[in-house]
C-alpha positions as CSV (number, residue, x, y, z in Angstrom):
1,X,60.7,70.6,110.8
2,X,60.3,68.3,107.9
3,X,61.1,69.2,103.9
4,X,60.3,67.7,100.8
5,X,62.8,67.1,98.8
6,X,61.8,64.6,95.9
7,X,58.7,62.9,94.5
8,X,59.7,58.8,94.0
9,X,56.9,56.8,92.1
10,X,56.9,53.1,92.2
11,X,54.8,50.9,90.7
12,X,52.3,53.4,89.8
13,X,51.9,54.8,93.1
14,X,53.6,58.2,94.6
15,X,55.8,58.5,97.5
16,X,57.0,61.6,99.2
17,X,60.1,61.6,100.8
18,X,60.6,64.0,103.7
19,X,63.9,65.0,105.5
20,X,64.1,65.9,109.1
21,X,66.9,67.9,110.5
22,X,70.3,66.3,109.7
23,X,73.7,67.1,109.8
24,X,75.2,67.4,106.8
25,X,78.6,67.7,105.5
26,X,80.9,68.9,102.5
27,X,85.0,68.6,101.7
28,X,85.9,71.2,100.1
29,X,89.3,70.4,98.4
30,X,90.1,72.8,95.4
31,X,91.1,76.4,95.4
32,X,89.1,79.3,95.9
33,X,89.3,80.0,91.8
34,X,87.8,76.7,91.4
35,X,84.0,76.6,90.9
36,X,83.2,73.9,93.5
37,X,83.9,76.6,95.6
38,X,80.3,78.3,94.7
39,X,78.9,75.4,94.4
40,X,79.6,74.3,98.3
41,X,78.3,77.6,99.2
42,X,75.3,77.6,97.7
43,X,74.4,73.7,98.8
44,X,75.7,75.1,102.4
45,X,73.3,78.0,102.0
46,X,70.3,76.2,101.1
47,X,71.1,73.5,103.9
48,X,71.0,75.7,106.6
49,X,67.6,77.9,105.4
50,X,65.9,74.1,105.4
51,X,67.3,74.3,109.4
52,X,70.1,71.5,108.2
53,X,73.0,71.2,110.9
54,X,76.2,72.4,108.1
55,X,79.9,71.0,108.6
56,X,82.6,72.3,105.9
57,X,86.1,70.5,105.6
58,X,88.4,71.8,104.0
59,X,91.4,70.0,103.0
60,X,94.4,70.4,100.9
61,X,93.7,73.2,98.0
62,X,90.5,74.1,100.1
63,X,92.2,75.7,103.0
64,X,93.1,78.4,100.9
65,X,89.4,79.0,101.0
66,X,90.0,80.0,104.7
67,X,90.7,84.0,103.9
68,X,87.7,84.5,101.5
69,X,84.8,86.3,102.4
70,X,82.2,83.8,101.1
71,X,83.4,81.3,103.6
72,X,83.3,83.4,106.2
73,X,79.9,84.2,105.8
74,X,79.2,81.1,106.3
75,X,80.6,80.2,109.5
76,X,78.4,83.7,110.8
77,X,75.4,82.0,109.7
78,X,76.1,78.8,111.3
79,X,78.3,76.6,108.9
80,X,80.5,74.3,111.4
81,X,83.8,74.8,110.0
């Protein structure tokens, strides 16, 4: 399955840039007040509807993301934690 996801032009002349499946990962590191917290799930989200592989590390601050709902939603719908 390929996606477009950006339009490049170069001298004059139009290039579309197409991404096959790929794995695709994101470090979580802040607490689950912060906002990169929505942030990662919605870029997970959108990943996996465009058939992305998703991987989510979460690292010191972040694993208190562990116990929130958000997150586990995500590993049901096939985020890699």
């Amino acid at each position: 399955m390929r996606h477009v996801i950006g339009l490049t032009t170069a001298l004059g002349r139009c290039y579309i840039q197409t991404m096959k499946k790929k794995k695709i990962g994101f470090l979580l590191s802040t607490s689950p007040e912060h906002p990169n917290k929505k942030t990662v799930v919605a870029l997970s989200k959108e990943a996996l509807k465009r058939g992305h592989e998703v991987y989510l590390y979460l690292v010191d601050d972040g694993v208190k993301n562990l116990d929130e709902p958000e997150i586990h939603a995500l590993k049901e719908a096939g985020v890699n934690l």
